[in-house]
VOMIMAR-126030 format. One line per 8 residues: their letters; for each residue x, y, z of N, C-alpha, C. Coordinates in steps of 0.02 Angstrom, whole numbers. Layout:
<nodes>
a	X:Y:Z:X:Y:Z:X:Y:Z; ...
</nodes>
This chain:
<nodes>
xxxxxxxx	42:-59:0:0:0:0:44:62:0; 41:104:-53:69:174:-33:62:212:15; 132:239:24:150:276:93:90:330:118; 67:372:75:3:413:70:-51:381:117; -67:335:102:-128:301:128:-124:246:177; -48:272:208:-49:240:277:-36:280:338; -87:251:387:-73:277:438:3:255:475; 28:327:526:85:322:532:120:350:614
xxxxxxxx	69:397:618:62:444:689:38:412:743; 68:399:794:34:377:856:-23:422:875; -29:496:866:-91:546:870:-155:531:832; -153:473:761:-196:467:738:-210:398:770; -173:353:784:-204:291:807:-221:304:907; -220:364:915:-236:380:967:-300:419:959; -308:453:908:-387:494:890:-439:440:877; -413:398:829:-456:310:800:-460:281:843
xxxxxxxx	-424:268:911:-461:239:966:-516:264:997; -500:312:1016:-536:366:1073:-591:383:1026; -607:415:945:-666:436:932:-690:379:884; -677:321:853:-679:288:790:-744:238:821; -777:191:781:-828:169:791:-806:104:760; -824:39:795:-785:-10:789:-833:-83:758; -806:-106:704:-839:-169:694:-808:-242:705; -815:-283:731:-787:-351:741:-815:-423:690
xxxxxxxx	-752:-445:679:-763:-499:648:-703:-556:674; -719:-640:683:-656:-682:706:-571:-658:689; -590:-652:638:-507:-631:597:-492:-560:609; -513:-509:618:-483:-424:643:-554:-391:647; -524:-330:668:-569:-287:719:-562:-216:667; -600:-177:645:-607:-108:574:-638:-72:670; -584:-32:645:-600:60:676:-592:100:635; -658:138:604:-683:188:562:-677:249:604
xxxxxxxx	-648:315:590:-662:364:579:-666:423:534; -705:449:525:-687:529:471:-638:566:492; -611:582:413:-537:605:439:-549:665:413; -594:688:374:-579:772:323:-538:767:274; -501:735:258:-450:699:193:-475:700:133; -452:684:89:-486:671:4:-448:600:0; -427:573:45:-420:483:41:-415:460:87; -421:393:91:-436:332:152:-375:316:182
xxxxxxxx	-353:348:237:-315:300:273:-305:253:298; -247:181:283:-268:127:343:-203:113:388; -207:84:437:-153:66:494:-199:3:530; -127:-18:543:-118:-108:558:-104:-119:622; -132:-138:646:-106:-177:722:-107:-245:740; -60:-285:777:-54:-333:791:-14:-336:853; -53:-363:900:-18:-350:968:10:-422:1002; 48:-409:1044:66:-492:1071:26:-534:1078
xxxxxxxx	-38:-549:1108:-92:-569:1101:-77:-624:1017; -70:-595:991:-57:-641:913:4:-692:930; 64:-670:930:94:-717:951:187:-661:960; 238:-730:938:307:-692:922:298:-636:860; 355:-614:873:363:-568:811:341:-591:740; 366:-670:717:356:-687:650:262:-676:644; 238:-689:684:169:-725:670:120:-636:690; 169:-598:728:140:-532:711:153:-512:659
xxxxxxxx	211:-495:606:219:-480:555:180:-510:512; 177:-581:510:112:-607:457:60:-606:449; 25:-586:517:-39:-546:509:-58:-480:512; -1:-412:505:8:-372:489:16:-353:401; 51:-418:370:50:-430:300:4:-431:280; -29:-473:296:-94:-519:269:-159:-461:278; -169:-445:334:-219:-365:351:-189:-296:287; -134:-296:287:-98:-230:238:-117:-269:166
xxxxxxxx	-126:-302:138:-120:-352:75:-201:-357:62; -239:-368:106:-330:-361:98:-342:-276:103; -322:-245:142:-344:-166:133:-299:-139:65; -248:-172:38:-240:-135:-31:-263:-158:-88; -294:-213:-82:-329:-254:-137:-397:-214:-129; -443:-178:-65:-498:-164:-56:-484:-95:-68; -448:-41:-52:-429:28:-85:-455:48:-109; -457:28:-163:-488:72:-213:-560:53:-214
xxxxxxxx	-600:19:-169:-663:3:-178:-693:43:-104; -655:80:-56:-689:108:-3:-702:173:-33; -735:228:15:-738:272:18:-692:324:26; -679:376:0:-624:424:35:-637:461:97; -591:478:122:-610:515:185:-627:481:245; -594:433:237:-613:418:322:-515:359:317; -514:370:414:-448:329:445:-502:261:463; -466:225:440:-462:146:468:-410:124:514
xxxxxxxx	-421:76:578:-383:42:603:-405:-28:594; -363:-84:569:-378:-153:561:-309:-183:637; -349:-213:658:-329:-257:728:-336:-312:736; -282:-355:716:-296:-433:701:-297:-465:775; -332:-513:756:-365:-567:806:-315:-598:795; -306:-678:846:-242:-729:858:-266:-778:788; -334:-779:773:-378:-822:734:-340:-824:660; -313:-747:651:-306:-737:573:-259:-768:562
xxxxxxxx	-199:-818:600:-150:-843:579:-166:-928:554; -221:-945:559:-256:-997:537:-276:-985:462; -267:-914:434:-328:-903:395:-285:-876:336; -295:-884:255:-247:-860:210:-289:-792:187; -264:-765:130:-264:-680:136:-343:-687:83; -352:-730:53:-429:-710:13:-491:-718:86; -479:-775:143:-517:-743:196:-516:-683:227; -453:-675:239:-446:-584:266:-473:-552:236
xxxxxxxx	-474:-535:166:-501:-507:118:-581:-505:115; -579:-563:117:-666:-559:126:-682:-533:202; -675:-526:254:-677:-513:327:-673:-456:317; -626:-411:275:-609:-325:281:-682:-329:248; -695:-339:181:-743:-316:133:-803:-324:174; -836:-370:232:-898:-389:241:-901:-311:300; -828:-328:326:-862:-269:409:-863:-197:362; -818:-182:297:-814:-127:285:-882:-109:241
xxxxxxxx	-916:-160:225:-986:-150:183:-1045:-136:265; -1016:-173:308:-1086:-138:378:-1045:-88:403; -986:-62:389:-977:-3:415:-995:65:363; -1027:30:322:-1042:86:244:-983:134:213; -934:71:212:-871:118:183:-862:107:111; -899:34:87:-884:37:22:-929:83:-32; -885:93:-89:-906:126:-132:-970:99:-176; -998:63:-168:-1024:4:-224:-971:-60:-254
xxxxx	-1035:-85:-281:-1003:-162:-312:-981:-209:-224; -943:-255:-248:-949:-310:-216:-894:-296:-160; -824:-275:-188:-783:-257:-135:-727:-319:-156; -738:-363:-200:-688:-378:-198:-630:-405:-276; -593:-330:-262:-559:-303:-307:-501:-343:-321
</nodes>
């Protein structure tokens, strides 16, 4: 995903906690907020809870790899936080993919069509 359209600031994943509105699914957790932007920000979390380093990084991949395949099918203007569950390391990236697309269609972020780009 280009540098542009990632979140990067601890101030913004500190605003996306505190004001963002949250949807859950087994495989990661979408925190939506409006940002005032003319594009969609996203940022990744994976906390020990997941596991060692390798198995955080792979579901940090795998979450960054479904929100750039879905990109261009959200809305502009709003920050995303995606927060993987321990679950997603069971799970390959067309499930992730589908998991971003379903919470981001009940969080009314997609643009139309199906979501999966």
């Amino acid at each position: 995903m280009e540098r542009r359209f990632r979140l990067r600031r601890a101030a913004d994943f500190q605003r996306l906690r505190r004001e963002g509105r949250s949807w859950s699914h087994p495989l990661l957790v979408l925190v939506a907020c409006r940002s005032g932007l003319d594009v969609t920000r996203v940022g990744v979390i994976a906390t020990r809870k997941i596991g060692k380093a390798v198995h955080r990084n792979r579901a940090k991949r795998l979450l960054r790899e479904a929100a750039r395949r879905l990109h261009f099918h959200l809305e502009p203007g709003w920050d995303l936080l995606l927060i993987a569950r321990p679950e997603i390391l069971q799970a390959k990236e067309p499930q992730v993919r589908e998991a971003l697309a379903l919470l981001a269609r009940e969080a009314g972020l997609m643009r139309g069509g199906n979501g999966q780009g």
